[in-house]
N, C-alpha and C positions, 0 to 999 in steps of 0.2 A: 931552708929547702922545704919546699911541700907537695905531695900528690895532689890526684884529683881527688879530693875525697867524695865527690859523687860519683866517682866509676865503683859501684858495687856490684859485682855477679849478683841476680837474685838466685838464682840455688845451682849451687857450685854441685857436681858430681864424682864424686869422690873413686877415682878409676886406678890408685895405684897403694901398695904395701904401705909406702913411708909414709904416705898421709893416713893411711888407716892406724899405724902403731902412733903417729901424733896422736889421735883421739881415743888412744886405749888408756887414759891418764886422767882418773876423777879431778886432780887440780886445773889441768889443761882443759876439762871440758867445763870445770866453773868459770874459768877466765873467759872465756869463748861465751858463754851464755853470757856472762856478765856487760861483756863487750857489747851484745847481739841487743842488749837493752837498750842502745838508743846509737844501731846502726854509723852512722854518718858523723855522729862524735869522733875527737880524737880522746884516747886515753891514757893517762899517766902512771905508768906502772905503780906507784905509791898511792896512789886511788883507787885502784885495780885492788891492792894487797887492803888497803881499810876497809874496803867493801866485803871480802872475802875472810877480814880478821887472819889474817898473813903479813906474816913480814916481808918487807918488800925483796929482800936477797933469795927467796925460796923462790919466786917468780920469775926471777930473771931468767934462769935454766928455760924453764919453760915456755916463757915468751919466744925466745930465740927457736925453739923446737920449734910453735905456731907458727914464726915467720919462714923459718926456712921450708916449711908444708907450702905458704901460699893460705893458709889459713887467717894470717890477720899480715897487715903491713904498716908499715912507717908512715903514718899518715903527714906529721909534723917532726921538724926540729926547732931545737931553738939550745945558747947560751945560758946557762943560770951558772955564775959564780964559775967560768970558765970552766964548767964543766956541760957537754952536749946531752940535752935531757931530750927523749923521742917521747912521742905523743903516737900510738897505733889505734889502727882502724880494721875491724873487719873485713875481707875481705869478699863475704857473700851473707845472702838474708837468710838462706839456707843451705843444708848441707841434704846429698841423697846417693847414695852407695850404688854405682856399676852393677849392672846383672854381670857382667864379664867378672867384677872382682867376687860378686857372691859365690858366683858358679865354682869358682876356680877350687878344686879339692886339698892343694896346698895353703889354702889363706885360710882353714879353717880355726887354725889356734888364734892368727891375729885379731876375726872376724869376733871370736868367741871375747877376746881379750877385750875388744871394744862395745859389744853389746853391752858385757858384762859392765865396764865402766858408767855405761847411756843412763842401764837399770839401776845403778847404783845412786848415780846421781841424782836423776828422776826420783828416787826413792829418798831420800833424804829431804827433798824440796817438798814432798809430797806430806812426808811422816810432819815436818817444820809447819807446812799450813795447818796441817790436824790438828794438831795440841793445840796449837798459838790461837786456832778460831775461827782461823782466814780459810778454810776448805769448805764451811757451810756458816754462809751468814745469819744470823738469827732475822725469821721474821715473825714481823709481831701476830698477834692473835686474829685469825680474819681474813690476814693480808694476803695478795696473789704470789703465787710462788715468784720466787727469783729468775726472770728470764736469763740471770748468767750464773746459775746454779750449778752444783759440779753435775758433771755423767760421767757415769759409770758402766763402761760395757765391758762383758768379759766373754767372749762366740768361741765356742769349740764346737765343729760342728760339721755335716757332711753339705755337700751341695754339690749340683748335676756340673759338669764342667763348662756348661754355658754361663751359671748363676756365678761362679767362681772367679769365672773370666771379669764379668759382665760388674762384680761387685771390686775386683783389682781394680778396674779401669776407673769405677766410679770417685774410690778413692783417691786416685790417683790425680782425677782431673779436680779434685775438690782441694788438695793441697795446693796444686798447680794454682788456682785460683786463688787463695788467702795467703799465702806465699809471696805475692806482691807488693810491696809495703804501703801503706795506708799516708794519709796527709797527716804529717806529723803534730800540728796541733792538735788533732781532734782524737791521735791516738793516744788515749789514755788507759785504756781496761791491759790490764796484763793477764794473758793468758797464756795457760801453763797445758800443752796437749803431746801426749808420746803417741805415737801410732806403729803398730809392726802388722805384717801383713807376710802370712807364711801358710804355703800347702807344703806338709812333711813329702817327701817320697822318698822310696825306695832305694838307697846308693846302688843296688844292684842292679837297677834300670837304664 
């Protein structure tokens, strides 16, 4: 039995509780990146766990979490040794949270529960490139900077509610734009990019 494995959402919108407490799970959100590495692959939970240095029985819970979200699916089956081994697939290129589910003033634990996961994850990947090397390539003496050098931005900061408006949206169409998946041979550079985008206000408004 097989899907389409070319039906992929490119960026699924994540509008309800149970798929949000799916992604409040640092193991769950490894597997999900792990997966998102090469899209349109099927993947074998025993691959899945080597890649991740997990055993493959700690996975299983959680892949079934993924699949019942809508989050990854059944891409393949197949027989090995009369036993039904599944192969899953992604189910979108990216993920992007509802203003409806942000808004909502009771999803503030889950929302918190799942950032918290994002930042944790991101942070680990991030702390693994620094040490290891891979966060700034050495160049040699001379040479032009690195055109895929890291950036570093950190904006705290006020602006007229036009500029506010005006810099949401830009982001916004910029992800929309690179979001799209690229001709798989030629995409080779992995890049690692968190983005959040927040004006605090007032709950009392």
């Amino acid at each position: 039995m097989a899907d389409d494995a070319d039906a992929v959402t490119v960026v699924r919108e994540v509008d309800d509780v149970e798929t949000l407490k799916a992604l409040s799970d640092p193991l769950r959100l490894a597997i999900l990146r792990t997966m998102m590495s090469d899209v349109r692959a099927g993947h074998r939970v025993k691959d899945i766990a080597r890649l991740l240095d997990q055993p493959p029985t700690r996975l299983y819970r959680h892949i079934k979490v993924l699949e019942a979200a809508g989050l990854i699916k059944v891409a393949q089956t197949r027989m090995v040794s009369g036993i039904q081994e599944s192969q899953y697939q992604v189910a979108q290129f990216a993920l992007r949270l509802s203003r409806d589910l942000l808004a909502a003033p009771g999803n503030a634990g889950d929302l918190a529960d799942a950032f918290a996961a994002t930042l944790n994850d991101f942070r680990d990947r991030l702390v693994r490139d620094i040490i290891s090397g891979r966060f700034q390539p050495e160049a040699e003496a001379g040479a032009k900077p690195d055109p895929l050098g890291p950036m570093v931005v950190a904006l705290d900061r006020r602006l007229t509610p036009e500029r506010a408006t005006e810099f949401r949206s830009r982001l916004g169409a910029l992800m929309e734009e690179f979001n799209r998946p690229d001709d798989e041979e030629k995409a080779v550079v992995p890049v690692e990019f968190l983005m959040m985008f927040w004006a605090p206000k007032d709950p009392a408004e």
